[in-house]
N, C-alpha and C positions, 0 to 999 in steps of 0.2 A: 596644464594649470586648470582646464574647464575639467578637465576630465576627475582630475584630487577633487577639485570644487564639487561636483557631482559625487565620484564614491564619498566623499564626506557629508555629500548632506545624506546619498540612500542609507548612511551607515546612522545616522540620527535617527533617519526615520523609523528605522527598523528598531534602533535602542529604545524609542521613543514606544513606539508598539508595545514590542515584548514588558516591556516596564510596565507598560498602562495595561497591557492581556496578565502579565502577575496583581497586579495590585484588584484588577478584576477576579479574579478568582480567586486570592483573599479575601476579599471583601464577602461572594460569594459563601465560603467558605465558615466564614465568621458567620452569616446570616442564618448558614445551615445548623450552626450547631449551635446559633440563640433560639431558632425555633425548636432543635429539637428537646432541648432544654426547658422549654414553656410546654411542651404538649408531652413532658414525664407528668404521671397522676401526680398531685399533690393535695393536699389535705385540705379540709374547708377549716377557714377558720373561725373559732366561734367565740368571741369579746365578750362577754359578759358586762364591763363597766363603757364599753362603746355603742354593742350592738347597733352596728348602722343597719343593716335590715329592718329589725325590730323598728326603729328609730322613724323607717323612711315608713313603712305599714302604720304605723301609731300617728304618723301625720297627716298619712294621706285620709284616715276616718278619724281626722279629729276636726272639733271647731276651730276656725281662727284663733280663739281667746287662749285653747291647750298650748298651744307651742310658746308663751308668754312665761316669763318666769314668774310663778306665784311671789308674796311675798312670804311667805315660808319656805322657797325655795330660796331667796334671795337671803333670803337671815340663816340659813343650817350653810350657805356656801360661803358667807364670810365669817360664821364662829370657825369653819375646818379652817378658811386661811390663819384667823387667830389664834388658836392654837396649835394650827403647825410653826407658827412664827416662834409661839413661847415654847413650844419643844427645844425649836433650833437653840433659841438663848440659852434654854437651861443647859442644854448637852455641851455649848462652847462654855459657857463660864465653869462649868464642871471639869472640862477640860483644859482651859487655858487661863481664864481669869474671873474670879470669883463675883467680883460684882456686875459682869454682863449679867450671872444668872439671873439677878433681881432684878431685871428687866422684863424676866418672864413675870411676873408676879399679879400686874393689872390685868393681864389675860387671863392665867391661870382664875381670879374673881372672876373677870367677865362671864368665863364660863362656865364657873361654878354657880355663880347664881341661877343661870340654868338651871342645872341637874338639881338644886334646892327647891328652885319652884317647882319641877316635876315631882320631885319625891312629897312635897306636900300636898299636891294635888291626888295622887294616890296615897297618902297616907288620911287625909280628912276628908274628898271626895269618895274614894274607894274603899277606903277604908279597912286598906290592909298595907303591910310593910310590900313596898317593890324593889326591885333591881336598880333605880333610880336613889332608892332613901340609902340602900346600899353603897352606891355609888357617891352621893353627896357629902356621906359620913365620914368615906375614905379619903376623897379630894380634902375635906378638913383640917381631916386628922394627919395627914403626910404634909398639907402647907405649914399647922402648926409646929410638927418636928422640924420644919426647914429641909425633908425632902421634895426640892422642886424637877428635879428631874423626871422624878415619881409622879407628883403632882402635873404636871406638864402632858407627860405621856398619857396619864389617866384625864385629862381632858380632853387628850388629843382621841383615842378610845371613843370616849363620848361622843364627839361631834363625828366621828366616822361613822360610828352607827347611826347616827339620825339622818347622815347625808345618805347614807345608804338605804336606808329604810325609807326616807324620801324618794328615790327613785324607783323602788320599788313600786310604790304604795300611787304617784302622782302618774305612773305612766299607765296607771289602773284606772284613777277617776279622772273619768272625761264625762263632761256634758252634752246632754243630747243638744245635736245640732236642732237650729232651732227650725221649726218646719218651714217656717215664710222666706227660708230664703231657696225656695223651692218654687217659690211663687212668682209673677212676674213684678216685675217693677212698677206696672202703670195697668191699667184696667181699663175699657169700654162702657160707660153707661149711657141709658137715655133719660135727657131729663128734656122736658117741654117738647118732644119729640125729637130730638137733636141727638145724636151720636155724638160724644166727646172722649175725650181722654184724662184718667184722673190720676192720681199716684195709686199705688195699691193701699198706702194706709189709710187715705183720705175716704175708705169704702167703707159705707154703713148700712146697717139694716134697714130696708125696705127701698134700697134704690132696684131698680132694673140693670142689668146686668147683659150684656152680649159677648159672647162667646163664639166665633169662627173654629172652622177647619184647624186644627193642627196647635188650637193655644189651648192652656189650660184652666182649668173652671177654677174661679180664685173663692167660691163661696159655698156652704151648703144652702140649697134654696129647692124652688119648684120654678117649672118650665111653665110659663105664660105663652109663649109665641116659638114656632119652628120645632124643628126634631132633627135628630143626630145620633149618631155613632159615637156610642164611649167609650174607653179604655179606662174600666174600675180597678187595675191588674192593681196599684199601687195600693189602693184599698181592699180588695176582695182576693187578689191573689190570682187571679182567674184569669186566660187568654184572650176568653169569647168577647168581645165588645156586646156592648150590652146597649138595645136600640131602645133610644128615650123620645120622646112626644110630649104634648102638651099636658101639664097636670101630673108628670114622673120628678120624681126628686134626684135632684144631683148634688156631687159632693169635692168639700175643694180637694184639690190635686189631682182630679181623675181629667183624660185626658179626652178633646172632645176629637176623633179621628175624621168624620168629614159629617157636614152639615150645619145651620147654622142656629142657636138658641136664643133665647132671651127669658132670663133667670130672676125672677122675683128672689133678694136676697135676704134667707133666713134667719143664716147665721153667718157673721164674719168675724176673721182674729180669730180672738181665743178661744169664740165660743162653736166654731167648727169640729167637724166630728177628728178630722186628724190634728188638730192644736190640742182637744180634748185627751187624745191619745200622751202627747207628748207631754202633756201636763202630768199626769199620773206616771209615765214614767220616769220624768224630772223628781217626782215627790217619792218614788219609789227606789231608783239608782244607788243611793248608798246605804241599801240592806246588802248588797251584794259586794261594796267594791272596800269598803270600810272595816275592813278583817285584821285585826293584828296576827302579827308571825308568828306561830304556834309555838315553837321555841323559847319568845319573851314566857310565857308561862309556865316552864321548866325553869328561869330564871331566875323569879319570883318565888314561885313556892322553894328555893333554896335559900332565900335570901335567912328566913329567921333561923333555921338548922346552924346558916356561918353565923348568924353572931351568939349564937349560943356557945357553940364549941371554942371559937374565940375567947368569950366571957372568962368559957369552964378553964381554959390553957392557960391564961391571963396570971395565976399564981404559980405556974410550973416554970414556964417559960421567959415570962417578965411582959411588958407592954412591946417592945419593938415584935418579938415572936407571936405576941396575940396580933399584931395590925397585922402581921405576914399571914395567921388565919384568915385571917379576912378580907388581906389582899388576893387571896388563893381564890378568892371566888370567880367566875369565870367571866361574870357580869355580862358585856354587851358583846363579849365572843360570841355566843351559839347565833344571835341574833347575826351580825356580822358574815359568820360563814353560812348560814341559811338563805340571807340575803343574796349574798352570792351565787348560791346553790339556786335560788328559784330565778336570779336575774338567766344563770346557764342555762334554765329548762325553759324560759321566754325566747333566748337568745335561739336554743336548738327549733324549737318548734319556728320560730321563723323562718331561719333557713328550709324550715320546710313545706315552706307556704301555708303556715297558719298563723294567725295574730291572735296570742292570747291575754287578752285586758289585763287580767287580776291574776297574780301568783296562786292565790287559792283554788282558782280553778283545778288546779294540778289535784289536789288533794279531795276534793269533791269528785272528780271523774275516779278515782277508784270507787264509790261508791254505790255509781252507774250502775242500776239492772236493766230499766227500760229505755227503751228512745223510740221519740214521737216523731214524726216525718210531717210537716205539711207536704201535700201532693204537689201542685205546681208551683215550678219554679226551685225545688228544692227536687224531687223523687223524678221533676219533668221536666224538660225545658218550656221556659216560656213559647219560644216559638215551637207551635203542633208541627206534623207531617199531615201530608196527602195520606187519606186511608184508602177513598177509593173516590174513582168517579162515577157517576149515573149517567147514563145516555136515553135517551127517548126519542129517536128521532134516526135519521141517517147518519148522521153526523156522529164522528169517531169520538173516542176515548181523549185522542191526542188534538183531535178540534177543538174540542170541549176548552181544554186546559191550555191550548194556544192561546183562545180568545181570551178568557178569564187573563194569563199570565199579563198577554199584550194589555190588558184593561189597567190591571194595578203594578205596571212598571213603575209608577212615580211613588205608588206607597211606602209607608214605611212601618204600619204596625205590623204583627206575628204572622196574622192571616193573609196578609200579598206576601211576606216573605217567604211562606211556607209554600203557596202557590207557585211562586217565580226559582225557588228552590228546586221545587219539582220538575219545573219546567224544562230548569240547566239540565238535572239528572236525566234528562229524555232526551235533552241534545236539541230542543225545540225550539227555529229560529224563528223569531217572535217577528209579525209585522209592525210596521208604523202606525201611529196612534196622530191620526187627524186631526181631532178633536178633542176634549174632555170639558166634563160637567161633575162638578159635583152636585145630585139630588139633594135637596131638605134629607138628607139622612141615612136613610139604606143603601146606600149604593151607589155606582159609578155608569155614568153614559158616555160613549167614546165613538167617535167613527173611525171602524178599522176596514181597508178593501171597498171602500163602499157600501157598507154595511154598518146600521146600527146597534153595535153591541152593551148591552145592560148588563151588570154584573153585582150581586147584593143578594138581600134575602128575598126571600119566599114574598114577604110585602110588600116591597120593592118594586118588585114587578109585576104585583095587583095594584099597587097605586098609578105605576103604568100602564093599564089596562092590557095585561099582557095574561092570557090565559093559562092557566096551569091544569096539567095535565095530573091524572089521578096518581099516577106513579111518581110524579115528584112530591107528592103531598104526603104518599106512604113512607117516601126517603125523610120527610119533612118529622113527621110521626116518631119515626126508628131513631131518627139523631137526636130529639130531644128524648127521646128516655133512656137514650145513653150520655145527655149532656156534651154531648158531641155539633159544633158546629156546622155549619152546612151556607154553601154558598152555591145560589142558582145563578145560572147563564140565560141570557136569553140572546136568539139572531134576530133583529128587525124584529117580527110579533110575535115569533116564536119562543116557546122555553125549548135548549135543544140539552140541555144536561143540566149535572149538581156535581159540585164535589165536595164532600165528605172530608172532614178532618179529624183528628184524633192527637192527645197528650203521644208527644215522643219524650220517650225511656231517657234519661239522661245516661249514655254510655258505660258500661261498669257498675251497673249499681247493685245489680244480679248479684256479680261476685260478691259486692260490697258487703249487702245484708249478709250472706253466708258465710263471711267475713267476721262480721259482728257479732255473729249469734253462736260460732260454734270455735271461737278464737279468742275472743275479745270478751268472753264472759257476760253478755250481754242475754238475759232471760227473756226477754220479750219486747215486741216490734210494735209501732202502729201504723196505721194512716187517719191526718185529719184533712177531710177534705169538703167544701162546698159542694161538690159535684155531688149528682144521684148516685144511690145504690148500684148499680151495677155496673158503671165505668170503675169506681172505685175499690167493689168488692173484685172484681176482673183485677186491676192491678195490685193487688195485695196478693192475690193468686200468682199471677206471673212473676210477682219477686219474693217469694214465697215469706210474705209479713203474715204475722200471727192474725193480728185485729186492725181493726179499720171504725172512723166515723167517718157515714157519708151526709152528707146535703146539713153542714154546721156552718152556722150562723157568726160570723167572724168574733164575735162579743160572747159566741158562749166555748170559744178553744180554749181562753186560759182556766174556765170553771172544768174544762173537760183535764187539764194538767190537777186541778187541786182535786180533783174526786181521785186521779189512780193515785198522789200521794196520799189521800186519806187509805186507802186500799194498803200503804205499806210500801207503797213503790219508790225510788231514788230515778228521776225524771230526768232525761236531757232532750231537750227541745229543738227540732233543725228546723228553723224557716225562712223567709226572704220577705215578706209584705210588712205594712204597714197595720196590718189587720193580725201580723201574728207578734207584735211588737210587745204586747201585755203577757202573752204566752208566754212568748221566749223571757219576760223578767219573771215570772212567778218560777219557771223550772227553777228544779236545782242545777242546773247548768243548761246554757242556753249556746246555739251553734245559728253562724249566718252565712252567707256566700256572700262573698266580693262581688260587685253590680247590680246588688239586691236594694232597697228601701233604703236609705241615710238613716231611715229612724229603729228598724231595722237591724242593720250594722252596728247602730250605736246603743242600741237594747241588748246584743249580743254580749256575753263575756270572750265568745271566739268567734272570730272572723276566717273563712278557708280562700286564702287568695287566690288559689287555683281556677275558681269558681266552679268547682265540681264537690263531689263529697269522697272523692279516692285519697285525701287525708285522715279520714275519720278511724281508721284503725290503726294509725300508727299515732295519734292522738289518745287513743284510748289505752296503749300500750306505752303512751310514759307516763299517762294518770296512773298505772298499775305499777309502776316503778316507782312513782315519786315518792311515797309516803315513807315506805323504808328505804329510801336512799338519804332520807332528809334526818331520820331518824339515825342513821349513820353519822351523818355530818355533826348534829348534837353533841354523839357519845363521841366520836375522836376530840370534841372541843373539853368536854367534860373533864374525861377519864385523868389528863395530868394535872390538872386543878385538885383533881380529890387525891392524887399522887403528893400534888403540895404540900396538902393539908396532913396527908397520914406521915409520907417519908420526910420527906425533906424540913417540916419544921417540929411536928409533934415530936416525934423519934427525935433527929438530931440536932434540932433548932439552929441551920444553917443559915440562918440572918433571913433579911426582909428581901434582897437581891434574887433571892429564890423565887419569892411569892410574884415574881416580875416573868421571871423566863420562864415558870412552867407552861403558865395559864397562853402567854405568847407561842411555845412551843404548839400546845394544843389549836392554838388558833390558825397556826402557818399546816396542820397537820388536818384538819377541817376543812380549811380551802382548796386543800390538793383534792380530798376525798370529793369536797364541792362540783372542781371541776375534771369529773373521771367523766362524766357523761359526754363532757365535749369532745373527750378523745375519744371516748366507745364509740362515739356516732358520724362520726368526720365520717364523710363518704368520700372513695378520688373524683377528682374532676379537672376536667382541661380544659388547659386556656387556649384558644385560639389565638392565632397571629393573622392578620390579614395583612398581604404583601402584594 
């Protein structure tokens, strides 16, 4: 009995097992062949009426206020629901029961009064016949025959274009973000000798102003009291912090990196040099973004051709046969499938890490000869390299750059990053840092080993009474007239080195230009750059650029873009500062990097999310496609409309149902053409499973 008891339960356990070891390698089994299934290439796919990409790039450089539905958004989204409603009625009462149609009919007005007031507005404003007056005559003329279905569907036409042509057009104009909110919340003044706290708005002209280590200068003004280390990069473009003292002018945004000021205020708000900025280019933005679709203009100039030949057919054919002229027109199709076509080429270039504002752009980069580079931050990285170090003393190469490193571990502008950078690539295990001081300004004082190490400029360490040796004064010499940085060391009283810094190449760019210039149709190259003459003419060399301007004044780049267009030249602009903001609007096409300026980014018509510039040539090779790819999409929209008009009603006068399906045929035959791009360009790509 124990013993059945027992084979009957090993014989469960064992059922039990093998069932649970099958159903595991099932399971198994199944997991293998979902993963292998997700990791066959598959096609990117590319929305044109979703584009989440585009969608998430467009918000994340937009103001708060862009993502908000306009009220012209709000109004072109509820005429499409009302006239898809009166579609619907007129199709069911046409099919089922006669008087639902005439349910469509208040809609059907609603939104012809629309297309009325449009067509008046260019008929007495513009003062010529449009695709509108076209349109309003037909919605008429088919309600008063009592075709509503007609009427219906041609309203429904209408409000698809405008919805469309709205998202075209609204995911283009964006306003510049507004500067101040770049600025801090609250501010430090002295009034009666007291240090307080104010709002930031509550700041006016001629208070006293204090500015610390690591906050931002909320004012343009002059330095009354203390010195400091700036970061002008947001304004000037430039790595090197730039050492200010009492009686130097500073400017809001710029960032004060260690020491400590106190700022008589010049100018505050609006009337600072970057509010100034932003203000001209608020008042400038929509020369660039405010372009109608080149196609509405092949629209128009058809519109009086149809109603003439209408007119002339009008005693051959009878009235139903002339509306069918006239319905043949192709009206808000070309615009419709163009629409389409340029939301596809927004939609491609995101997937390829570019955010292009404005459809227009596409059409203007064909027309690209030159392009202008600002140097840093766009041709360089913001943060320099180590070029070389200096020694003068015993003391090595890799002491030199221990102590400096160990000095500006806590930093965090370009020049300790570049140091501490160097440091890692050397494998240099850095000591403990004791101490620290921030100096009024130039420099850092740290006790490292039992030693006190000074790390700063050349003044730095004559304000410490620290003796400089002829050979760091010659180093001193060479790097400024190469615009090149230089940070001295000193141990306890000694100066025992310098290191030398220099623009690093931003990776690829070598190819890039010879890329651009001997590919991409591209006639000639520049540099603008603040720096001197010979750092800059040196990098024009090494990335083999035509021409170059050195040692420019940030206020005279955009005069330097209008002289080569006076010259004849078609301009595209790459920059990243706040100082190349008015440049980049005057080009005829303007180019930013992703982590560049907000103002910037938002002057740009393209943003490179990559944050490099190895987009730029497959940017410039769908400018060179676009123009006759669009013009493609036109002429398939066209071509059965004029088929309508010549076969199907002149010739045979196959009723008004004609003048419906051709112009539709052409339009479904337009969209396909629209989106051939998204299929050419699908790259494969795999999806990962993580298990």
């Amino acid at each position: 009995m124990i013993f059945e008891a027992l084979s009957a339960t090993n014989l469960g356990v064992y059922l039990y097992r093998h069932v649970k070891k099958n159903r595991q390698s099932l399971r198994k089994a199944r997991a293998e062949k979902k993963l292998s299934k997700l990791n066959k290439p598959k096609k990117a796919r590319v929305i044109p009426f979703t584009g989440s990409v585009r969608s998430q790039q467009i918000k994340e450089f937009s103001a708060d206020t862009i993502n908000r539905k306009t009220p012209q958004q709000k109004l072109t989204e509820r005429n499409m629901a009302i006239s898809t409603g009166s579609l619907g009625l007129a199709i069911i009462g046409k099919l089922f029961y006669y008087p639902i149609a005439l349910l469509s009919i208040p809609g059907i007005l609603y939104i012809t009064h629309y297309a009325i007031m449009q067509a008046f507005i260019g008929l007495f404003k513009e003062k010529k016949l449009t695709v509108d007056f076209l349109s309003a005559t037909m919605k008429v003329l088919l309600l008063i025959n009592g075709f509503l279905v007609f009427a219906s569907f041609s309203v429904f036409m209408f409000s698809l274009n405008r919805i469309l042509l709205n998202k075209v057009s609204d995911n283009s104009k964006k306003n510049i973000i507004d500067v101040f909110k770049q600025q801090p919340s609250t501010v430090w003044i002295v009034y009666d000798d007291i240090e307080r706290e104010i709002p930031f708005e509550e700041l006016k002209n001629g208070d006293t102003v204090m500015v610390g280590a690591g906050s931002t200068i909320p004012v343009d003004g002059e330095i009354m009291e203390g010195s400091a280390s700036v970061d002008q990069h947001i304004l000037t473009g430039e790595f090197q912090p730039v050492e200010k003292t009492t009686g130097d002018e500073v400017f809001a945004l710029t960032l004060v990196l260690s020491g400590k000021i106190y700022i008589h205020a010049r100018e505050t708000g609006q009337q600072t040099t970057a509010a100034q900025i932003a203000h001209i280019l608020n008042n400038t933005i929509s020369t660039k973004t405010d372009v109608q679709i080149w196609s509405r203009e092949i629209s128009d100039k058809s519109v009086l051709p149809s109603f003439a030949i209408s007119a002339a057919s009008f005693p051959f054919i009878g009235p139903v046969g002339a509306l069918g002229v006239l319905n043949s027109h192709f009206k808000y199709r070309a615009s419709i499938a163009s629409a389409i076509g340029i939301m596809n080429y927004l939609d491609l270039a995101s997937h390829n890490g570019i955010l292009v504002k404005d459809g227009h752009t596409f059409e203007l980069l064909e027309q690209i000869d030159t392009v202008v580079f600002d140097k840093t931050g766009t041709l360089t990285e913001e943060q320099p390299r180590v070029a070389k170090i200096h020694t003068y003393t015993d003391y090595s190469k890799q002491d030199v750059l221990r102590y400096a490193a160990a000095a500006e571990t806590k930093q965090s502008h370009p020049i300790a990053k570049a140091i501490l950078q160097h440091a890692t690539e050397q494998q240099l295990e850095l000591p403990e840092i004791e101490e620290a001081a921030y100096k009024l300004g130039y420099g850092l004082t740290v006790n490292i080993e039992g030693h006190v190490v000074r790390v700063g400029s050349v003044r730095f360490l004559e304000q410490e009474n620290i003796s400089i040796s002829a050979d760091i004064r010659d180093a001193q010499t060479h790097c400024q007239q190469q615009g090149s940085p230089m940070i001295a060391v000193a141990l306890d009283n000694t100066a025992i080195g310098a290191i030398e810094l220099a623009a690093a190449i931003r990776p690829g760019t070598r190819e890039l230009i010879h890329e651009l210039t001997h590919e991409c149709g591209i006639k000639s190259t520049y540099i603008i750059s603040g720096d001197h003459d010979a750092p800059t003419r040196q990098l024009a060399d090494e990335l083999g650029i035509n021409h170059y301007f050195a040692e420019v004044l940030p206020e005279q780049k955009a005069a330097l873009i209008k002289q080569l267009q006076a010259e004849g030249k078609s301009v595209c602009y790459v920059g990243d500062g706040i100082n190349d903001s008015i440049a980049l609007q005057e080009a005829d096409v303007s180019v930013s990097i992703r982590g560049a300026s907000t103002v910037a980014t938002d002057a740009a018509q393209i943003v490179l999310m990559g944050k490099t510039l190895n987009q730029l040539p497959y940017l410039f090779e769908m400018g060179q496609q676009f123009n006759s790819h669009m013009k493609r999409v036109v002429a398939t929209v066209v071509t059965p409309s004029i088929v309508s008009v010549g076969g199907s009603i002149l010739f045979f006068n196959l009723g008004l149902i004609q003048s419906f399906i051709f112009p539709q045929i052409g339009l479904l035959a337009g969209i396909a053409v629209a989106m051939r791009p998204a299929i050419k360009h699908c790259k494969p790509e795999k999806t990962e499973l993580s298990v």
